[in-house]
VEXSEDO-254807 format. One record per residue (C-alpha): residue number from 1; residue in one letter; y, z, x. Coordinates in steps of 0.25 Angstrom, whole numbers, plus 2048, in hexadecimal, padded with zeros to 3 digits. Layout:
N
- k, r, v, w, u
- NUM, A, Y, Z, X;
...
END
This chain:
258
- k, r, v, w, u
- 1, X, 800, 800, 800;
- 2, X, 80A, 804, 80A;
- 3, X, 806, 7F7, 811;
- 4, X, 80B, 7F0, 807;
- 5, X, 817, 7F6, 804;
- 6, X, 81B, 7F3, 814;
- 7, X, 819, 7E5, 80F;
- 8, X, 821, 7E4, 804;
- 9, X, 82E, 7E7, 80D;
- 10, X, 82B, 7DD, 816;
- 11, X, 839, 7DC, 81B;
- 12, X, 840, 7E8, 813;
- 13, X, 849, 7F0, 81D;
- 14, X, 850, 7FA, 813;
- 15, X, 855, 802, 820;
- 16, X, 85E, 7FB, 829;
- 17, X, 859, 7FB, 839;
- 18, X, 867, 804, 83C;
- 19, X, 868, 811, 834;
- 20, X, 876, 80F, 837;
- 21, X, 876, 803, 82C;
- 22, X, 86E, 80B, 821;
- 23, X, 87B, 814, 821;
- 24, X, 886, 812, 816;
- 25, X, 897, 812, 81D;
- 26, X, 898, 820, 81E;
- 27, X, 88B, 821, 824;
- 28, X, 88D, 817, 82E;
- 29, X, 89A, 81E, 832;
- 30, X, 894, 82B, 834;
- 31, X, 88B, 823, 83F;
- 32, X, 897, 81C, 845;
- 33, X, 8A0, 829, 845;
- 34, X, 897, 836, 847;
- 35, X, 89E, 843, 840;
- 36, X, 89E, 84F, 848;
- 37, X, 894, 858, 83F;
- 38, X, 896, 866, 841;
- 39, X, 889, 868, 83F;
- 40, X, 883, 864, 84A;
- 41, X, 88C, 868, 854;
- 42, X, 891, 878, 84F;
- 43, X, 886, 883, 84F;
- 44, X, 884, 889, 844;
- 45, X, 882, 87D, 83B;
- 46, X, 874, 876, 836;
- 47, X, 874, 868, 83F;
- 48, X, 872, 85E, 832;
- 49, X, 87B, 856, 82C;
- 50, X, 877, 84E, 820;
- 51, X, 87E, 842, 819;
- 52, X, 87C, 83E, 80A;
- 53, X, 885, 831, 809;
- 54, X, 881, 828, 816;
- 55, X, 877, 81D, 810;
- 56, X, 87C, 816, 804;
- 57, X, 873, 813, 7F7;
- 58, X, 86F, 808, 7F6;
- 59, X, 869, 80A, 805;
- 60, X, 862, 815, 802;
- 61, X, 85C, 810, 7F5;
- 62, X, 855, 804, 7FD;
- 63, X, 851, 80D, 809;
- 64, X, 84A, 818, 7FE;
- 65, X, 842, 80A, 7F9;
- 66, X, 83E, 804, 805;
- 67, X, 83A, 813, 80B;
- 68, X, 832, 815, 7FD;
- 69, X, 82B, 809, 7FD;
- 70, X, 827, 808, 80B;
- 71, X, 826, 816, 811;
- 72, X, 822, 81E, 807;
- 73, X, 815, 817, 805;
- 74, X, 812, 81A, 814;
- 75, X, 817, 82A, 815;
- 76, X, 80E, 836, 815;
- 77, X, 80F, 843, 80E;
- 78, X, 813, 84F, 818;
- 79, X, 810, 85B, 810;
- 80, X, 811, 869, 816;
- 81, X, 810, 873, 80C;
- 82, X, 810, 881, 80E;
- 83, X, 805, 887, 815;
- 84, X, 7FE, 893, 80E;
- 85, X, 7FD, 89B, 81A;
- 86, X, 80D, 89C, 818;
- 87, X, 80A, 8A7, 80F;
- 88, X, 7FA, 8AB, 811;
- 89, X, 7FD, 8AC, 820;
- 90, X, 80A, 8B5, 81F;
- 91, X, 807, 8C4, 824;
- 92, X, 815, 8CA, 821;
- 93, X, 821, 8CA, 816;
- 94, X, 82B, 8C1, 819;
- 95, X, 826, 8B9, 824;
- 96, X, 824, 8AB, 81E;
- 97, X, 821, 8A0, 826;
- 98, X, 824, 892, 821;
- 99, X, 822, 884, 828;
- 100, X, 827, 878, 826;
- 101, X, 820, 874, 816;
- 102, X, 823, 865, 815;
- 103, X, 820, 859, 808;
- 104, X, 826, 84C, 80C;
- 105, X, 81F, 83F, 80E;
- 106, X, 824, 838, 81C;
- 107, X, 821, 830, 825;
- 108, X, 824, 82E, 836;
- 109, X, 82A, 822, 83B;
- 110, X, 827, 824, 84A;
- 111, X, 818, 81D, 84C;
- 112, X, 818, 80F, 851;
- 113, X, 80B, 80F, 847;
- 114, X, 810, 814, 83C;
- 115, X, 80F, 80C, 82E;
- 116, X, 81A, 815, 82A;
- 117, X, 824, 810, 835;
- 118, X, 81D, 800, 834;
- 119, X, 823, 804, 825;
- 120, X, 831, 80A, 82A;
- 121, X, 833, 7FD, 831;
- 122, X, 832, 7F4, 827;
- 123, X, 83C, 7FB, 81D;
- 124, X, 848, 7FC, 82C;
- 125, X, 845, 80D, 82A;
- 126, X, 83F, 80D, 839;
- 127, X, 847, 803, 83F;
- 128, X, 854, 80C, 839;
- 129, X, 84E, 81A, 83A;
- 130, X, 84D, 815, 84A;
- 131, X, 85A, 80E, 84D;
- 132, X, 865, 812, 854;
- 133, X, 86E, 816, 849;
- 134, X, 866, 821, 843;
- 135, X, 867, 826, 850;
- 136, X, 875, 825, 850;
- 137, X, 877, 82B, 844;
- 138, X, 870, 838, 849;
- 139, X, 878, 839, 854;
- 140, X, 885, 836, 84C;
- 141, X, 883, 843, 842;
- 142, X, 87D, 84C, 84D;
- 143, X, 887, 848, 858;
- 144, X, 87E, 847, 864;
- 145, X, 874, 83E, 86B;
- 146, X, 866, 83B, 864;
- 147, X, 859, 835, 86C;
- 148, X, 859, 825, 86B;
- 149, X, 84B, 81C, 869;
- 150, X, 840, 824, 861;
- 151, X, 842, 82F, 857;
- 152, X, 83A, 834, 84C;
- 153, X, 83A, 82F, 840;
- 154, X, 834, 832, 832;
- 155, X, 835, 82F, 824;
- 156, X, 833, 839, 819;
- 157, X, 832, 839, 809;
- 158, X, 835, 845, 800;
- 159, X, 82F, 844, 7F2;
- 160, X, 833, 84D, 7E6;
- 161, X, 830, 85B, 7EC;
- 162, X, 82E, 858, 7FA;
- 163, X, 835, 85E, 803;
- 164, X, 835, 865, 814;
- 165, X, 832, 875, 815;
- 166, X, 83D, 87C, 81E;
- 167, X, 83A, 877, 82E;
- 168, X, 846, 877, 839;
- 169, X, 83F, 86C, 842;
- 170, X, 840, 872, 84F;
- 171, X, 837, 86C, 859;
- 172, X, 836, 876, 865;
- 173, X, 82A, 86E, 868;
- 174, X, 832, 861, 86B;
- 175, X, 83B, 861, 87B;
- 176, X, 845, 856, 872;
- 177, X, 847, 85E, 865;
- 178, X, 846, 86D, 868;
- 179, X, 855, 86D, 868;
- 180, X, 858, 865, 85C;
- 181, X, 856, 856, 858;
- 182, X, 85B, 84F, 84E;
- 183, X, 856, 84B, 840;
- 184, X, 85B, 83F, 838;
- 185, X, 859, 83D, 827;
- 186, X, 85B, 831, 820;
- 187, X, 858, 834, 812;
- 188, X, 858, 82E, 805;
- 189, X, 855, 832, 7F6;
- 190, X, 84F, 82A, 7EA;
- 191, X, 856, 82A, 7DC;
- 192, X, 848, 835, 7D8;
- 193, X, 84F, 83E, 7E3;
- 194, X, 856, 84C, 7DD;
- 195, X, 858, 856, 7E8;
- 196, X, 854, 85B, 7F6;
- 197, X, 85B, 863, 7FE;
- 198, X, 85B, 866, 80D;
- 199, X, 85D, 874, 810;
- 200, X, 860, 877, 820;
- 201, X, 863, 883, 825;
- 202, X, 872, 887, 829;
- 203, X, 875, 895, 831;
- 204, X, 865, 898, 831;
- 205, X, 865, 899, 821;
- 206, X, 85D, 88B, 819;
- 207, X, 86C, 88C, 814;
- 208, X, 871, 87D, 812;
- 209, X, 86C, 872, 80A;
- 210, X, 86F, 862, 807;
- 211, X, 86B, 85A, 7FC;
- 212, X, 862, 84F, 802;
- 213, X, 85D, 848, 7F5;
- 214, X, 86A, 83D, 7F5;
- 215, X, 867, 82D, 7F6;
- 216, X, 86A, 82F, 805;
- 217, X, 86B, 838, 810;
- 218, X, 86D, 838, 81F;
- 219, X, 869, 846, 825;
- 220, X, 86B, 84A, 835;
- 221, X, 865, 857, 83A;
- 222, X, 865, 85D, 848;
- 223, X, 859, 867, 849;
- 224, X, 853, 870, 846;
- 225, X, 857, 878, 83B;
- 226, X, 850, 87E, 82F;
- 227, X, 851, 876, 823;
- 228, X, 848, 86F, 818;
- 229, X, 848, 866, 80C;
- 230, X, 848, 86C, 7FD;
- 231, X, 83C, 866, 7F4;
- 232, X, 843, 857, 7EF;
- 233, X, 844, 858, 7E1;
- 234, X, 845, 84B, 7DA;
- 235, X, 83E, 842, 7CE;
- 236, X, 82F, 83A, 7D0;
- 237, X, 831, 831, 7DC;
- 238, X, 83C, 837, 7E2;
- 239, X, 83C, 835, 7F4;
- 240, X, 846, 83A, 7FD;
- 241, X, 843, 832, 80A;
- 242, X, 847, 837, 817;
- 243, X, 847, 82E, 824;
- 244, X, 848, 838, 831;
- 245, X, 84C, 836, 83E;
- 246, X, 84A, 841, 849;
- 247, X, 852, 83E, 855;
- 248, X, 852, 848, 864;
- 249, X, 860, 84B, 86B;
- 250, X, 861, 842, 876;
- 251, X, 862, 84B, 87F;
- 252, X, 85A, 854, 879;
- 253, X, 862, 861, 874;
- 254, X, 862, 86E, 87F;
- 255, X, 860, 879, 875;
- 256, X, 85E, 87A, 865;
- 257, X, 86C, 87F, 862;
- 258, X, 86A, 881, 853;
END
């Protein structure tokens, strides 16, 4: 079936090779004048910034079709529900232990194999998701240098009640993100879409929230921080898609500073 589908948009590039083109004036002003966002420069503030009003309708209209007819066939379920031994292994009051619950359907972009990035390339998502503007624009809100060539990239689909368990997406693990990396959303809603929210943490309370359930959305995020998606609440068939981008300082930050 999905096979098929691939075949039926033999020549369909609903996203443009340049991120930089699938922006509307104002967005495309953004990129060629970068704000000074306090945000990523004061302490004290969460590092995101997100924008509601960058992509025009009619774009995102056709880039919510082509990504429903060709990715989602080709996305898997990533369901982490809560583990019983969250409460049957807990010895004393009060000391709850949580890790990150997760219902989405995604799919990576970052295999030379996979059907799902053969699939990305034929709609221009691949091909824009790597180019040098949507580099560009990560560096523009975040005022500093990000890693050229590869990054990751993922696509991800919420459906009426998905949603992501609080995570902070440290990785101590990792020489180039322990100190911080940088995540970039391109999101858009369908017509079925009610609400979402995206709660983040602000002076170590889960204290700020934005309304992500719009037409269109660009977010930017300097990890990590503590923050989570609320259950989407929306009508039968109702998607939030979500292209990701996770990008390394280039150089690679000194010290986790938030």
């Amino acid at each position: 079936m999905a096979a098929a589908l691939l075949l039926s948009f033999p020549h369909m590039h609903a996203f443009p090779s340049e991120f930089a083109d699938l922006l509307n004036a104002r967005g495309q002003q953004l990129l060629a004048k970068p704000p000074r966002l306090d945000v990523f420069r004061g302490r004290g503030r969460t590092p995101i910034a997100v924008f509601d009003d960058l992509i025009d309708d009619k774009t995102a209209r056709k880039c919510i079709a082509a990504l429903d007819e060709v990715m989602w066939p080709l996305l898997r379920r990533m369901h982490s529900p809560i583990p019983r031994e969250a409460l049957t292994g807990q010895k004393k009051n009060y000391k709850d232990k949580l890790p990150k619950t997760v219902r989405v359907r995604t799919a990576t972009l970052n295999s030379s194999r996979s059907q799902s990035l053969d699939a990305a390339r034929r709609i221009g998502l691949a091909q824009m998701m790597e180019s040098e503007s949507f580099r560009k624009f990560a560096e523009a809100v975040v005022g500093a240098r990000l890693e050229e060539g590869d990054w990751g990239r993922q696509v991800i689909c919420y459906e009426e009640g998905d949603y992501s368990g609080p995570h902070n997406d440290h990785h101590p693990e990792s020489d180039a993100a322990r100190n911080g990396f940088v995540d970039i959303h391109i999101m858009f809603s369908n017509d079925a879409v009610k609400s979402q929210y995206l709660v983040y943490e602000e002076k170590h309370f889960l204290s700020k929230a934005h309304d992500v359930s719009g037409r269109s959305g660009i977010a930017v995020y300097k990890l990590p921080f503590w923050h989570y998606t609320t259950p989407l609440v929306g009508g039968p068939g109702a998607r939030r898609w979500l292209l990701l981008g996770s990008l390394d300082f280039d150089p690679p930050l000194k010290r986790l500073n938030y």
